[in-house]
Short mmCIF file of the C-alpha atoms (twelve columns), coordinates in Angstrom:
data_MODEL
# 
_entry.id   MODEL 
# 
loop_
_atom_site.group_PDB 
_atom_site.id 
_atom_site.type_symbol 
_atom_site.label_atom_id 
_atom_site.label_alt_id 
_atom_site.label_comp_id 
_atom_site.label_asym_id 
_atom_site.label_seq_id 
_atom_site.Cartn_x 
_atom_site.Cartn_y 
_atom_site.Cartn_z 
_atom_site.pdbx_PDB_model_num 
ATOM 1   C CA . UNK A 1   88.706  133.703 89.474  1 
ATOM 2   C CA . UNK A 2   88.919  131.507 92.704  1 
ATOM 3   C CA . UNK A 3   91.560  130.602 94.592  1 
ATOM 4   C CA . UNK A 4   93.177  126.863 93.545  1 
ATOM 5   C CA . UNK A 5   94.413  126.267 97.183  1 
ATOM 6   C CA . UNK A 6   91.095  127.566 98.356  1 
ATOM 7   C CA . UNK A 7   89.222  125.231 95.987  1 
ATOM 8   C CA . UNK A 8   91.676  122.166 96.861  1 
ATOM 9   C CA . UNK A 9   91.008  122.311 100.594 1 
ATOM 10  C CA . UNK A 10  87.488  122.667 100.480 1 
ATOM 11  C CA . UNK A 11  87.383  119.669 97.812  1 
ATOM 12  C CA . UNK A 12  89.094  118.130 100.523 1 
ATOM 13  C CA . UNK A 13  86.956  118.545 102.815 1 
ATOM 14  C CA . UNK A 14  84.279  117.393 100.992 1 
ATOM 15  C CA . UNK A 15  85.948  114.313 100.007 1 
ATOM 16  C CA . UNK A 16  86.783  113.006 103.294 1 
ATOM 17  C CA . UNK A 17  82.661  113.448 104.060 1 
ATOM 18  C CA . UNK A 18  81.915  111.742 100.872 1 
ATOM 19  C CA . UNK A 19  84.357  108.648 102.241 1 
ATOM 20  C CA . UNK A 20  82.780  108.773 105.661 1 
ATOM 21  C CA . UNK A 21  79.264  108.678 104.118 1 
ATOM 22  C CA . UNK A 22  80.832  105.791 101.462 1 
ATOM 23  C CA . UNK A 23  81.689  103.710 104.845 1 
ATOM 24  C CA . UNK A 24  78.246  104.423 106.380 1 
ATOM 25  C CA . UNK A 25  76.303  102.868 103.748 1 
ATOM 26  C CA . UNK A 26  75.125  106.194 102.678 1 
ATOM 27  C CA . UNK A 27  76.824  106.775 99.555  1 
ATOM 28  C CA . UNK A 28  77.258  103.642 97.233  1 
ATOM 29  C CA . UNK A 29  81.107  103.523 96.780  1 
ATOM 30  C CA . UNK A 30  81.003  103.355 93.060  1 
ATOM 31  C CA . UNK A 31  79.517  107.399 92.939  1 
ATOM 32  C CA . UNK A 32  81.289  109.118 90.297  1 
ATOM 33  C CA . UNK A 33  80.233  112.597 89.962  1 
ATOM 34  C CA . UNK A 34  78.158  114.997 91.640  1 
ATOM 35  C CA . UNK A 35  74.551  114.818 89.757  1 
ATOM 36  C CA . UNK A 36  74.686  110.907 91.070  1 
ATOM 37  C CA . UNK A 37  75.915  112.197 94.979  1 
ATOM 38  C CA . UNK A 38  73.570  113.862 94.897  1 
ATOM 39  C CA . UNK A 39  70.843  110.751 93.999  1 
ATOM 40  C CA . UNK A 40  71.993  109.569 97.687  1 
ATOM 41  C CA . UNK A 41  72.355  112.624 99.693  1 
ATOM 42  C CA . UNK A 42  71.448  116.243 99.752  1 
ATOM 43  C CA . UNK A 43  74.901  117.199 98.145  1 
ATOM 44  C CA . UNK A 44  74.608  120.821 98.956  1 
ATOM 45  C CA . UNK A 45  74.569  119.569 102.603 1 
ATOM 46  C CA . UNK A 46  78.554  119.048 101.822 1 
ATOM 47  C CA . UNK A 47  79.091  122.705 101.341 1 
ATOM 48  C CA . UNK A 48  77.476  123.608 104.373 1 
ATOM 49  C CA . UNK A 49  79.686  120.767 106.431 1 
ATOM 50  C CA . UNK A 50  82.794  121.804 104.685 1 
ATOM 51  C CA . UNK A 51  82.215  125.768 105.847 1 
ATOM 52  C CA . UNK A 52  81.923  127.068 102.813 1 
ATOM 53  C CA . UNK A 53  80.815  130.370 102.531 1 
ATOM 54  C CA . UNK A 54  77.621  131.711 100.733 1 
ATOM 55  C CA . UNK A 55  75.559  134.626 99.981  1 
ATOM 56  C CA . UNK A 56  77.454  136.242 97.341  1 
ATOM 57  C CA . UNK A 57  78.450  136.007 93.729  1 
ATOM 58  C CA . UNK A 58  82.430  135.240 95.219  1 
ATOM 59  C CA . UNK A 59  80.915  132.371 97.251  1 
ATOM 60  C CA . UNK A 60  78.981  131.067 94.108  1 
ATOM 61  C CA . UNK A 61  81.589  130.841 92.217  1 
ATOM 62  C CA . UNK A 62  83.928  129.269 94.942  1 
ATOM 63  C CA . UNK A 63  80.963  126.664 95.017  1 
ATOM 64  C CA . UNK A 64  80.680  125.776 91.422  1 
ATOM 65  C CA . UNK A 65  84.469  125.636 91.515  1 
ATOM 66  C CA . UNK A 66  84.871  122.959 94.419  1 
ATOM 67  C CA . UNK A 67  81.746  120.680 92.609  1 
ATOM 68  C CA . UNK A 68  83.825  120.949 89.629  1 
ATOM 69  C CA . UNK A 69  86.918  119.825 91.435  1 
ATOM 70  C CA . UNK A 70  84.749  116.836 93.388  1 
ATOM 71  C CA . UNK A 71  82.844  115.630 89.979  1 
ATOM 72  C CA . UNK A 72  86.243  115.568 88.576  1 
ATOM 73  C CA . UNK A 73  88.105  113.478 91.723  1 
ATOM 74  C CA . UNK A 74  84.961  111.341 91.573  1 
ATOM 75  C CA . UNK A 75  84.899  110.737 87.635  1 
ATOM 76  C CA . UNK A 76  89.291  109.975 88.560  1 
ATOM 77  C CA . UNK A 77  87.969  108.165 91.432  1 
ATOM 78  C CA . UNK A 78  87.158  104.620 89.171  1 
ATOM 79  C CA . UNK A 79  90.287  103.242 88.518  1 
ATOM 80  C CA . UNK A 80  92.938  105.889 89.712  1 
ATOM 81  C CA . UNK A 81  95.953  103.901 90.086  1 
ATOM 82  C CA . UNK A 82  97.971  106.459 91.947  1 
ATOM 83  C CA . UNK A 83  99.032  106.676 96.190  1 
ATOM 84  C CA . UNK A 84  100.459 107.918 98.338  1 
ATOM 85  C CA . UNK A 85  102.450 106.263 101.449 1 
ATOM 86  C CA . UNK A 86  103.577 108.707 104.033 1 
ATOM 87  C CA . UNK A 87  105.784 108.015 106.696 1 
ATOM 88  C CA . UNK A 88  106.309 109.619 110.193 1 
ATOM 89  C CA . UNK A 89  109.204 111.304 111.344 1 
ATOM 90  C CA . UNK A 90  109.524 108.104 113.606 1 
ATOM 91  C CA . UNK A 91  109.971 106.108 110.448 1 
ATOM 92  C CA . UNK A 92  106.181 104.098 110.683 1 
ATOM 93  C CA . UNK A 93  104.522 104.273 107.295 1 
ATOM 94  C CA . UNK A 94  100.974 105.116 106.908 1 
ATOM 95  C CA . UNK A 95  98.797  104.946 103.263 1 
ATOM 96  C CA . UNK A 96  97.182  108.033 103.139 1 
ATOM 97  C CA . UNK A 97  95.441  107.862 99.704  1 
ATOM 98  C CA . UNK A 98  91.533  107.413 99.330  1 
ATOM 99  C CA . UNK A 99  90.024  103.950 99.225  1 
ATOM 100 C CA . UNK A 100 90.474  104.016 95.388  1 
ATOM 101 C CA . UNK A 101 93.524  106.374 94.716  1 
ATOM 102 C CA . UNK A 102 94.061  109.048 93.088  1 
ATOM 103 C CA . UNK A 103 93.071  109.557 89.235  1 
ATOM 104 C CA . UNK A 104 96.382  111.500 88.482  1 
ATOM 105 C CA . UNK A 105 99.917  111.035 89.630  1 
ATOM 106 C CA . UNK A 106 100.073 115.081 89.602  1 
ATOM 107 C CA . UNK A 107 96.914  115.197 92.376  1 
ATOM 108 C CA . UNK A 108 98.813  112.461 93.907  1 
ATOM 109 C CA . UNK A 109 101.897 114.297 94.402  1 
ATOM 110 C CA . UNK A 110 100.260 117.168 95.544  1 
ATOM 111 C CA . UNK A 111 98.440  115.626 98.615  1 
ATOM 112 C CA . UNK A 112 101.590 113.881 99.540  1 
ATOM 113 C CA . UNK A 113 103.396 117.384 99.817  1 
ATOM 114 C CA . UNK A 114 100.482 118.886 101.450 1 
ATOM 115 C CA . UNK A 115 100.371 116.424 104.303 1 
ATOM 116 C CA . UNK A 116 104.336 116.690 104.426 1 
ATOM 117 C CA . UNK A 117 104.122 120.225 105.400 1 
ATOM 118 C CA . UNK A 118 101.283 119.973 107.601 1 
ATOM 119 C CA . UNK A 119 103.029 116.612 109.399 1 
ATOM 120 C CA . UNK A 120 106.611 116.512 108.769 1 
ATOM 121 C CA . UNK A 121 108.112 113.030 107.021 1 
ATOM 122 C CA . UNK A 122 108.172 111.914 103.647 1 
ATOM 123 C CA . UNK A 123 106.014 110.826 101.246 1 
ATOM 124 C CA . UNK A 124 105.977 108.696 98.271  1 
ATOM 125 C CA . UNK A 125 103.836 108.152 95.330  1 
ATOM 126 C CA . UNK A 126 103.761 105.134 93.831  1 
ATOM 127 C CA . UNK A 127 101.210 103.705 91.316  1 
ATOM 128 C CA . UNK A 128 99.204  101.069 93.412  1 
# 
């Protein structure tokens, strides 16, 4: 069994390199799931970039766990009516969701208290 956290930051990570590739031109902005990432890019290429680890049955299953957690942000990813605003300790506000939102108020929340512990502030969810 893999870690959740483990899989959430590395689905992370690979998110924000989808987005950067989505505002290159690289990846058409509509992708939603992995088998059609990876009809623009080398998708594997994302696991290497993210630092996963490989080699061993542990690391193939953290793998398969992460693309399950990215095909299922990118299926979300059409539509998701849910973001996040965060806002500084020094009170200015900053949207921190993805371009589209987020698919479920519950991954939502979670990303706003995530970036609340790492940054301090407040966060609030709100359906966009």
């Amino acid at each position: 069994m893999t870690d959740s956290t483990e899989v959430r930051r590395h689905a992370d990570a690979i998110m924000t390199l989808i987005k950067e590739d989505q505002d290159a031109g690289q990846v058409p902005r509509d992708v939603c799931s992995w088998d059609e990432l990876d009809d623009s890019v080398d998708a594997e290429d994302y696991f290497r970039l993210a630092q996963m680890p490989s080699g061993t049955q542990k690391a193939l299953d953290l793998r398969q766990a992460v693309s399950d957690e990215v095909n299922r942000r990118l299926a979300g990813s059409q539509g998701g009516p849910w973001r996040v605003a965060w806002t500084h300790p020094d009170g200015h506000a900053l949207d921190i969701s993805r371009a589209v939102g987020y698919a479920t108020w519950a991954e939502a929340e979670a990303i706003g208290q995530q970036y609340r512990t790492e940054h301090g502030g407040a966060y609030h969810v709100h359906d966009g």
